[in-house]
C-alpha positions in Angstrom: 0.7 20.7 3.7 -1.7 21.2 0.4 -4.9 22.3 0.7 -6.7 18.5 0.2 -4.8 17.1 3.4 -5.2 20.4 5.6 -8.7 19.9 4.7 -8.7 16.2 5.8 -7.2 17.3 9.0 -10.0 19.7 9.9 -12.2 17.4 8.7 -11.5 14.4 11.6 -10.9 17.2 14.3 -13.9 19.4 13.6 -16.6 18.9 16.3 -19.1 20.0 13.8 -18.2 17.4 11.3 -17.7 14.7 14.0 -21.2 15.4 15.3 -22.5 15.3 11.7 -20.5 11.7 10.6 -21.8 9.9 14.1 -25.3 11.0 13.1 -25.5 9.8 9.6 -23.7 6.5 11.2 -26.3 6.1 13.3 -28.7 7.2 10.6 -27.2 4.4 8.3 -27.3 2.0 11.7 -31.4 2.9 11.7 -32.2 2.4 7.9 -30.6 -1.2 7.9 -33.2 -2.7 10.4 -35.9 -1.8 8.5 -34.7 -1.7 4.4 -31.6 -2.8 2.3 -28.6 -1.0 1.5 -30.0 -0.3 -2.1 -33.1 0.9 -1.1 -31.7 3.9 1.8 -30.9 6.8 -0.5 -29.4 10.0 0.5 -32.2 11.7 1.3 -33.5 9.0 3.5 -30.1 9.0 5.6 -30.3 13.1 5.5 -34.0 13.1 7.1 -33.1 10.3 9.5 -29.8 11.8 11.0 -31.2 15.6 10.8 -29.3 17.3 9.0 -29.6 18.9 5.6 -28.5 17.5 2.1 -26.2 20.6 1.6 -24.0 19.5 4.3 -23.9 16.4 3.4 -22.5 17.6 -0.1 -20.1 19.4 1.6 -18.8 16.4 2.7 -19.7 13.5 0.3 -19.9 12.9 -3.3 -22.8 10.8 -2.9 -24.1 7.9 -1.1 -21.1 5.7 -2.5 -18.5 7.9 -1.2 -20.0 8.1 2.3 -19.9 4.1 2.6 -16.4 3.9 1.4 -15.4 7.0 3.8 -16.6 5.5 6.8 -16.2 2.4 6.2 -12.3 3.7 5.9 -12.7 6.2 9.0 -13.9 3.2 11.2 -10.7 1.4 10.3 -8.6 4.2 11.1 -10.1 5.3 14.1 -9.9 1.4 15.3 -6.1 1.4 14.9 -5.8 4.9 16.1 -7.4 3.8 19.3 -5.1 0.6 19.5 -1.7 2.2 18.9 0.5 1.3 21.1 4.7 1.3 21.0 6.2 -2.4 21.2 10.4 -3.0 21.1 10.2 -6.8 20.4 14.2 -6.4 19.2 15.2 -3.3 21.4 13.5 -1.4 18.3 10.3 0.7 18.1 7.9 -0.3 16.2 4.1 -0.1 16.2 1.3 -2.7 18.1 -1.8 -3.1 19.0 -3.0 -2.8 22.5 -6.0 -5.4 23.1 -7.5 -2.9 26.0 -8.7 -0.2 24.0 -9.4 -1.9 20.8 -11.9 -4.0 22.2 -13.5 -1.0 23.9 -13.9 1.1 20.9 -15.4 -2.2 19.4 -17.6 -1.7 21.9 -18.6 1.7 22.3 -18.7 1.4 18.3 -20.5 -1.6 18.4 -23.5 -0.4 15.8 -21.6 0.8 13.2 -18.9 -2.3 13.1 -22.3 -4.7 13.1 -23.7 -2.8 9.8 -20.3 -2.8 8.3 -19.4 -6.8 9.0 -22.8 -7.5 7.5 -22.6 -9.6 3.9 -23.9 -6.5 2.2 -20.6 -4.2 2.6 -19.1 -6.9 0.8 -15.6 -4.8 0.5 -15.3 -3.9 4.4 -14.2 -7.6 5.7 -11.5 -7.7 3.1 -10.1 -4.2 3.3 -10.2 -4.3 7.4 -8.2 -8.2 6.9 -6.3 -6.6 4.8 -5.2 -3.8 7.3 -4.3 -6.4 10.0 -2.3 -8.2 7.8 -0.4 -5.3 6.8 0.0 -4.0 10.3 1.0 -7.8 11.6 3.5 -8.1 8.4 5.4 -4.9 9.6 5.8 -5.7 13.2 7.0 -9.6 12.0 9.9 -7.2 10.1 11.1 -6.4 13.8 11.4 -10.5 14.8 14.0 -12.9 13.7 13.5 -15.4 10.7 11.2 -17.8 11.8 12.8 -21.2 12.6 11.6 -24.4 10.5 9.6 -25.4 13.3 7.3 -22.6 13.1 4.7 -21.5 10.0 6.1 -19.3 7.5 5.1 -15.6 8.4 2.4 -14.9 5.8 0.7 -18.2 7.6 0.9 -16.7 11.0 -0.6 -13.3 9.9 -4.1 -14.5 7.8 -4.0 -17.0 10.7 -3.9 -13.9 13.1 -6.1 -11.5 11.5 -8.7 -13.8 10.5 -9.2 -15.2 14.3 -9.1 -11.9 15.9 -11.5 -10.3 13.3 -13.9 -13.7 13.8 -13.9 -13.2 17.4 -15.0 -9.1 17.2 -17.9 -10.4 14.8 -19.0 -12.8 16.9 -18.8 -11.2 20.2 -20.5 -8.4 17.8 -23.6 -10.7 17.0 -23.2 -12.2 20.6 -24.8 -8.9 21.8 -21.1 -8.2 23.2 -21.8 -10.7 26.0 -18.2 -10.4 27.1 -16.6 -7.5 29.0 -13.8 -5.9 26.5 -11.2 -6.7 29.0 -12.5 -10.6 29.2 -12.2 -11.1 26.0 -9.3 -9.9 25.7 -7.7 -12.0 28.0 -9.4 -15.2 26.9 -7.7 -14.1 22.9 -4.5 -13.8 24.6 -4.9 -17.5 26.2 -6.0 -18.9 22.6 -2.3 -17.8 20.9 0.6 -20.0 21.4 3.3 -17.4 21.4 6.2 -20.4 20.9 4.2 -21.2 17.4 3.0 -17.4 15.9 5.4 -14.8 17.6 3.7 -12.7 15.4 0.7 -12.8 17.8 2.7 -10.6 20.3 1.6 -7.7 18.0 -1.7 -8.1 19.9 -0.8 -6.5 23.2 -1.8 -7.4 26.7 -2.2 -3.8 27.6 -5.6 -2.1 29.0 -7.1 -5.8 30.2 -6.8 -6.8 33.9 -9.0 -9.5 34.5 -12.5 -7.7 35.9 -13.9 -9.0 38.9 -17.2 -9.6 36.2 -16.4 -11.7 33.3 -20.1 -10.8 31.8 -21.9 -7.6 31.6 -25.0 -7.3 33.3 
């Protein structure tokens, strides 16, 4: 392992530096309500989560590379949280378990609101992007689609958008919705027959709660 990705793995598992990205998160989270994007410099984000400027150094470039590194780590930790093993053909491959991705939307709720708003104009596109790749791959592990159903490209923008619309607007909803709810009403929305590419999104993690709202 060199040095740069040893250091990368340290990085996500330190406690210190986990403590230190959710506070600058919740730092950036703060700012917004209150200024722009162009207006919260580093040392406003540094006063606001606590912590000096030197540390941040150690861990950014500048204010640019934070944005682009957690807008990245968000993504990452997202799918991390969803990984689940699916065997559509008798083969392994990866998918994404509905259950715990909608919980860490929710227990992540104020950092995915900042990033789906129109001023991180490159985090919508890069997280489509991410689905689309991930749904691609597992449509590698299904038989050619018959003429009857859309081409596979279709069937994953088609995918990705919807599921990413719903998050945002449970998001901006105030996350109405119990995780596991909405999970199961996304599930009832896919017609299987027409996009077997949708079985990517797994029923795992949602029994229907007695409670379809929170209180």
């Amino acid at each position: 392992m060199t040095k740069g990705r040893e250091r990368d793995v340290i990085s996500q598992t330190d406690p210190r530096v986990v403590r230190t990205n959710e506070r600058l998160r919740q730092a950036l989270s703060t700012l917004l309500q209150q200024q722009s994007l162009k207006q919260i410099s580093v040392q406003k984000l540094t006063q606001t989560a606590q912590i000096t400027r030197g540390t941040f150094y150690l861990h950014y470039k500048d204010k640019v590379d934070f944005l682009e590194q957690t807008e990245q780590q968000v993504i990452d930790e997202w799918f991390a949280a969803a990984k689940t093993t699916l065997a559509p053909e008798g083969e392994p491959t990866t998918g994404f378990a509905l259950g715990p991705a909608l919980r860490y939307v929710d227990t992540h709720h104020s950092i995915l609101l900042v990033l789906l708003h129109p001023q991180f104009t490159q985090f919508q596109p890069r997280l489509l992007q991410r689905f689309e790749r991930e749904l691609a791959g597992y449509a590698q592990h299904l038989p050619t689609p018959s003429n009857a159903q859309p081409p596979l490209d279709v069937q994953t923008a088609f995918l990705a958008t919807a599921f990413t619309g719903l998050v945002h607007h449970w998001l901006n909803d105030n996350r109405r919705y119990r995780p596991e709810y909405l999970g199961q009403s996304f599930c009832q929305l896919l017609k299987p027959e027409a996009t077997p590419v949708a079985a990517w999104f797994a029923p795992i993690g949602i029994d229907m709660p007695a409670v379809t709202e929170k209180a």
